[in-house]
Every structure is written in C-alpha cells, then in structure tokens.
N, C-alpha and C positions, 0 to 999 in steps of 0.2 A: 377549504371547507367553508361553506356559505349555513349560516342558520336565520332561518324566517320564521319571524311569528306575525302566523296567519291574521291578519285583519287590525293587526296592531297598528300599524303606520295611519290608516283611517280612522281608528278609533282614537290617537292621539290627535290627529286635527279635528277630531268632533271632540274632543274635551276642552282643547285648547277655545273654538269656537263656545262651547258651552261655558265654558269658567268666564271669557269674556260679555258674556250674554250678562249672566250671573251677577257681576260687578257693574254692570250698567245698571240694575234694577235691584242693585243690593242688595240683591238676595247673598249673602255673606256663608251661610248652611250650604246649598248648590256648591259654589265657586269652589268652597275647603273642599267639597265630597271630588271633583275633577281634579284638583291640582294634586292630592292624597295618588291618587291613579296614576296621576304622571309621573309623582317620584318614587311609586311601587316601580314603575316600567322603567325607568331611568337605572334603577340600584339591580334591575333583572338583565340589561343589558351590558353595564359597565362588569358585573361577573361575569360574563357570558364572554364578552372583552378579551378580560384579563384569563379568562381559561383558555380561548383557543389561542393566543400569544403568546401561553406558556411551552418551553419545551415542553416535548414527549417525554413521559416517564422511562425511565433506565431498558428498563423487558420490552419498551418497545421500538428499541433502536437495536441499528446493528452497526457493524465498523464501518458500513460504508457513510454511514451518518455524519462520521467524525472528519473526513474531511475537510478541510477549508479550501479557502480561492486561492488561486496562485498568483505571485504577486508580477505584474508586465517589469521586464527588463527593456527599456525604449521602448518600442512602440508592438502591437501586432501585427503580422504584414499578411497580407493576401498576394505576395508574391514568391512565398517560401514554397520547397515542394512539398508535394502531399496534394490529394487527393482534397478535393469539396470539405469534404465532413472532416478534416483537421485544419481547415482556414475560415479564418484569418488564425492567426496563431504566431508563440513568441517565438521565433529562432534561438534565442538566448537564454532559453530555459532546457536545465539538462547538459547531453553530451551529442552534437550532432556536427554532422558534416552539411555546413548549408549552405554548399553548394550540389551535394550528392552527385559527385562527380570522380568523388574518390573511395570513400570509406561508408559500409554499414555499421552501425554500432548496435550492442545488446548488452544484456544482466546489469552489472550497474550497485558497485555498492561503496556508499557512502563512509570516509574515516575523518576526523579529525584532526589536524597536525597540531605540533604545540607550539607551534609558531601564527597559529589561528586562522591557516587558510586550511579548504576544502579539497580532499583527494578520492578521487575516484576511481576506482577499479571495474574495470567494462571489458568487453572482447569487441572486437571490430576485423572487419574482411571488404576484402574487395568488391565494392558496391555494381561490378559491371557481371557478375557474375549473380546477382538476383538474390533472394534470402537461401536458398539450400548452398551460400557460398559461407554459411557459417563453420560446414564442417571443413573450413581452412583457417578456422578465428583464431587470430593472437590475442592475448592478453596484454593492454594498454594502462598506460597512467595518464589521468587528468588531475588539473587543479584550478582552483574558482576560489575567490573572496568570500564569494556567498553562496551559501549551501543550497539554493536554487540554480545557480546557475550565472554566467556560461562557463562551462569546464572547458578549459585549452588542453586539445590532447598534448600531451608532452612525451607519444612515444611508445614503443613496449615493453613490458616491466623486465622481460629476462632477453634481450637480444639473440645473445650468445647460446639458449639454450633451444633446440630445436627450432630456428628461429622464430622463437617469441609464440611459439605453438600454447594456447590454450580457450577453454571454452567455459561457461558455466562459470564465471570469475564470480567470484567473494573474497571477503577481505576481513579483518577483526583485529583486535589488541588482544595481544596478550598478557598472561596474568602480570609478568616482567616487565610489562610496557614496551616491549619491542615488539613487533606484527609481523601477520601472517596473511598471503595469498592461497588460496583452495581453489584448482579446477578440476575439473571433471570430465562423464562425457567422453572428451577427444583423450582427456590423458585418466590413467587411473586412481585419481585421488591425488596429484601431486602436490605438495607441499612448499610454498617458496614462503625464506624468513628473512626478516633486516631488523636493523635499530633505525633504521629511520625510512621514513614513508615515500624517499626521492632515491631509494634501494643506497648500493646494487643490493639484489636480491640473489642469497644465495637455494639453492634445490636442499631441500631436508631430506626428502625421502616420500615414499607414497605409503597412502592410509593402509592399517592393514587393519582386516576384518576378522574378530571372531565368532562363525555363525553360533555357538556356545549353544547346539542342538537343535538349531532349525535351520530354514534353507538357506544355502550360500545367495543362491543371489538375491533375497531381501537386502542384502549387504552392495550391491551393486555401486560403484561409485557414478552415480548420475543424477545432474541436479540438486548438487550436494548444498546443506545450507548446513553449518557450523555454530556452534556457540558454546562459552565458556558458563559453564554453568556455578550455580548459588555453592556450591560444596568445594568450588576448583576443580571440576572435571569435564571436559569435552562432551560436547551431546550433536549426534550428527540425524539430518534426517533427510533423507536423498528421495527420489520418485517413487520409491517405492511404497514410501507410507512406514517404514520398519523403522525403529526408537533403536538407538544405537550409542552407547556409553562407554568413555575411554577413564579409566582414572590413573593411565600412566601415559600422559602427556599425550600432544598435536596430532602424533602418527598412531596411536593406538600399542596395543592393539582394541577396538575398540568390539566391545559385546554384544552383540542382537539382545534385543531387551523380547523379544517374540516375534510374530508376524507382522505384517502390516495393519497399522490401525483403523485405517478407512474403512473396511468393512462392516467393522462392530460396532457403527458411529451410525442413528437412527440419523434421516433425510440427507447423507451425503452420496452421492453420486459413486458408484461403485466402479467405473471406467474411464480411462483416458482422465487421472490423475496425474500432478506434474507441479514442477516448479517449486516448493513448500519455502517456508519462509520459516524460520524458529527464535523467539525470543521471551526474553520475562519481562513483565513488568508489573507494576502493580497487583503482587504479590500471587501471578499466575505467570506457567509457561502457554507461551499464543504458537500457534501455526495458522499462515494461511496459504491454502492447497488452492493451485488453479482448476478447472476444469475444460480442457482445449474444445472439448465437441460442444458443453452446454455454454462457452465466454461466459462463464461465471468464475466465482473465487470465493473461498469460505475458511471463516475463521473460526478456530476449533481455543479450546482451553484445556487445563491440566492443573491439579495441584501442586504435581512433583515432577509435571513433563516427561511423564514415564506412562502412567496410565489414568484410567477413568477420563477418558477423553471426551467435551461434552462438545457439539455441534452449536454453535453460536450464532448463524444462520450466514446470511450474504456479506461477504467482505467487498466486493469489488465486482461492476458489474461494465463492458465497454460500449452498451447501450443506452445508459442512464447519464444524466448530466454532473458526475462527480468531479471530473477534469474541467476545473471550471476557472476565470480569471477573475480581479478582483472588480472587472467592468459588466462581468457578466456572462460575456462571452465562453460560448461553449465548445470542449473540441470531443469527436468522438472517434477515438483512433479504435481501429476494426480490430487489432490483436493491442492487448497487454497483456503481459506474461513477466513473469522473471521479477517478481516483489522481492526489494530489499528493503530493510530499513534504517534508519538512523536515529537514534536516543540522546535526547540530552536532557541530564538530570534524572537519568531514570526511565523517563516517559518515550513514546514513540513521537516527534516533532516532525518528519519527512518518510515518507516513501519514495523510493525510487524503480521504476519500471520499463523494463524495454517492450517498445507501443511501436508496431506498423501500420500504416494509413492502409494498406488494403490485404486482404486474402493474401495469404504467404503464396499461391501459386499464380497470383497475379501483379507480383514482384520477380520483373525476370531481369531486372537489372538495366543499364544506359538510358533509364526512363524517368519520369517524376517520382515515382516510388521510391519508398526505402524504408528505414528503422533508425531506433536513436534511442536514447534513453529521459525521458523525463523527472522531475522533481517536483511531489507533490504535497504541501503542507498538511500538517495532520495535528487531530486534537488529542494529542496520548493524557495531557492531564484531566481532562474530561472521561477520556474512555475506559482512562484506568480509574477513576472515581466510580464511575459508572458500574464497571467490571465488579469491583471488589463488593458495591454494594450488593450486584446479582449473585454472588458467591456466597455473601452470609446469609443470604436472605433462603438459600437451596441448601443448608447444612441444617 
C-alpha cells in the first residue's frame, strides 16, 4: 500500500528553498513560518510510517496470516521432482521419496517421542501406479530430529496386519501416555495402540458409532481426525461435517452430537467438503475443512466444539504464497489436503500437509509427479492471542 500526498514533495523543496532565501536576508519571521511546515509534514509522515508498519488488527487476519517461512534443510534444488511451480524447493522438508521411483506418500501427522525425536504417521503406495494408487496405502512410520524435517521412513506401523493396509493415518497421545493410530477410508475406523511410538502396535478394535437418532452415515468412518478432549473424552470429526463424542474410551461407542455442521455455518461452501482437522487451543475448539473443487480450506471455531460454530474465513489457500522459505522463495503445490497438526505448549507451532505438484489425474505415475507430505511452521502463539481476543470482544 502506497500513500501520496498530493503536491507535498514540491511544496517541501519550495520551503526548503524559501526558508533558505529567508536566512540570507534575515528575514528570521519567513524562515520560522517554512521550517514550522516542514516539521508539521515530517510528524504527519513518520505516523503515517509507523501505521502502515503495524500489523493488521486481530478481525482482520485470518489463519492463513499465521503462517511462517520454512526453514532450508541444505540447500533448494531445482533438480528435485515436481513440476515448475514447486521448484526450486527443499527435498528435506517433510516425508518424501526423492527419488519418486518407489513410494507416494500422504496425511502426515506429527507425535512427539520422549526421547525428543520427531515421529510421523503417513500412508504411502506404490508411486508407479499414479495417485488413485492410494486405495492400496499402508500406513508407515517416520522419524526426524527436527520437526520439519527429513523423516526417514522406518517402515509400516503394523506389518503382520493386512499387510500394513491403511489410509487417512492419524496418530495422538493418549490420556495414559501411550498412543494411538486411527485409519479410515480403506479400513472402518481401526484402532492400533502401543506404549511406545517405535510399536509393535497391537489392533484394539474399530470405532463404533452411535447414530443416537440421526442418520447412520453422518457417522461414516472417512477422513477421520481424533482428539482427546478438555473433559477426557474422545471428539471425532470425519468428512462428514457431524460432531461425534465418545466418553467411554478410543473405540466408543461414540454419539452423533446431530447433523453435519457445515451447512448451518454463514460463507462456507456447502459441497465437496473433506479432510477436517480438530483441535483446542487457546481456549477454543478449531476445525479446518478443506474444499476440493474451490483449493481453499477454512477455519471454523467453537466454544465447547460441540456447537455455535462460527466461520473464521480462509485457512489455507494453494494459490497464494503461504508455503514459503526463509529466502523467499516460493513453492505452489496444485493439491494440499490432508491438514494435521502439531502443538507444543499448548499452541499450534507446525502443520503438516499432503501437497501434489499437479492435478491428481495428471499423476499417472513412472513420471516426475507425485506427493509427499510437507512441514509448515505456524504462529499458534499469536493466533491463539489473536483468537481469544476475537471471542471476548463477540460475547
């Protein structure tokens, strides 16, 4: 944003000329009445300065604001694959096959171990067989130093069980401190638990739903995202859009809270919803719902993450310059889908995303194309500051 004032720039080199005038002929009255002008204009500029400098006030940010650059792991290469419009770009950011000669990777959700390295829970399939080879995805474990990245796949989480059959991977702590894997999708809700994050992981059992008077497949297990909630009880919210609460543990059974939400939510898009993402923080529950046909993504809030769900406008958009490095540099991957997140201290500090460089039907696989999952820094302590001010300020 550029601000001019008209005829200003002239009129300071005519004062400046005139107050020098003035002091040649001592006229001492003249000189004070120009230089008075100049530092009217001087104290009108340095506000004008210091206002467009400032952030943007809270109401008029949205999540995609928050943000940050991502930081290069060695160098970015313009020899990685992918498409124009994601190079130059880091191979070492994420979970990828860089050589795309074996493996596509997708979903992508970030744990913690207490031994302080970074585990990730992803699906991944045979990259010669294009992106509709996901409905063969296993469910993999990665681990990384740094919670950007590079995750060394180390494998799939359950071998022995169908082998390593799953899709829609998530992952969480539970309230006991041992974890849990959730996929969906391919399998119906299954359930895999361990006490520690390097497995084995044994199968608990699949989610069960009670549609508790409305329609059963609100309850659908697809694209399932998980979280333990503020009270100790399981809060599920799958493609459908429908609030879904267990307070007798993992498997449920868990209760339709009513229909799907999306419709009753002023500016959200009412079709080809997908993907949802659910967490607290800063003393609100967040959803952010993709939108496949419009590549937008929108973050929604909640008091009790049950109801009064308010539309918080654009989270995530894969034609604006979000996905960005700390040099500058910008990548624009044509699909991201599949938001997870990672919290520490409370706050959102990473997203993580499965991003393809072109149209899912021009990835047919033994080509430069493919998918992977990325790691993208984020301001949760800001956004939950932010947040919380927007919420007292609308009560």
């Amino acid at each position: 944003m550029a601000v001019h004032f008209k005829g200003d720039r002239s009129r300071c080199g005519e004062c400046l000329i005139e107050a020098r005038a003035a002091w040649q002929n001592g006229d001492s009255g003249e000189m004070s009445r120009q230089m008075s002008f100049l530092k009217t204009l001087v104290k009108l500029l340095s506000v004008t300065t210091l206002t467009l400098g400032a952030s943007p006030p809270a109401a008029d940010k949205t999540l995609i604001d928050y943000f940050l650059p991502t930081p290069i792991h060695g160098r970015l290469s313009t020899d990685a694959w992918g498409a124009p419009n994601v190079l130059p770009r880091d191979p070492q950011n994420g979970l990828e096959d860089t050589t795309i000669k074996q493996w596509c990777y997708w979903d992508g959700q970030i744990v913690k171990g207490p031994e302080g390295k970074y585990h990730m829970f992803a699906s991944r399939w045979d990259q010669s067989r294009g992106h509709n080879g996901w409905f063969g995805s296993a469910a993999v474990h990665a681990v990384s130093d740094n919670p950007t990245g590079p995750y060394i796949d180390k494998g799939l989480v359950w071998p022995d069980n169908q082998g390593g059959k799953g899709h829609n991977v998530t992952a969480l702590v539970l309230p006991d401190r041992s974890y849990a894997v959730v996929v969906s999708e391919t399998r119906p809700g299954d359930v895999f638990v361990s006490k520690s994050l390097d497995g084995p992981w044994e199968q608990l059992g699949s989610i069960k739903v009670d549609p508790n008077g409305f329609e059963a497949r609100e309850g659908r297990m697809s694209n399932v995202s998980m979280m333990v909630r503020r009270d100790g009880g399981f809060e599920i919210v799958a493609r459908s859009g429908a609030i879904m609460i267990s307070t007798n543990g993992i498997l449920g059974p868990y209760k339709l809270q009513g229909r799907s939400i999306y419709p009753d939510i002023p500016g959200l898009p009412t079709r080809n919803l997908e993907d949802p993402v659910v967490w607290y923080s800063g003393g609100l529950y967040h959803i952010v719902v993709n939108c496949w046909s419009e590549r937008k993504a929108f973050h929604l809030t909640s008091p009790d993450g049950i109801s009064n769900w308010t539309n918080r406008g654009l989270a995530y958009d894969p034609t604006t310059n979000f996905v960005r490095y700390t040099d500058g540099t910008v990548n624009h991957w044509d699909k991201i889908e599949r938001p997870g997140v990672f919290l520490v201290n409370g706050h959102v500090a990473y997203f993580t995303f499965a991003v393809l460089d072109v149209p899912k039907d021009q990835e047919r696989g033994n080509d430069i194309h493919g998918s992977k999952v990325i790691v993208v820094p984020f301001d949760g302590v800001a956004f939950d500051r932010d947040m919380e001010t927007l919420s007292k300020a609308a009560r």
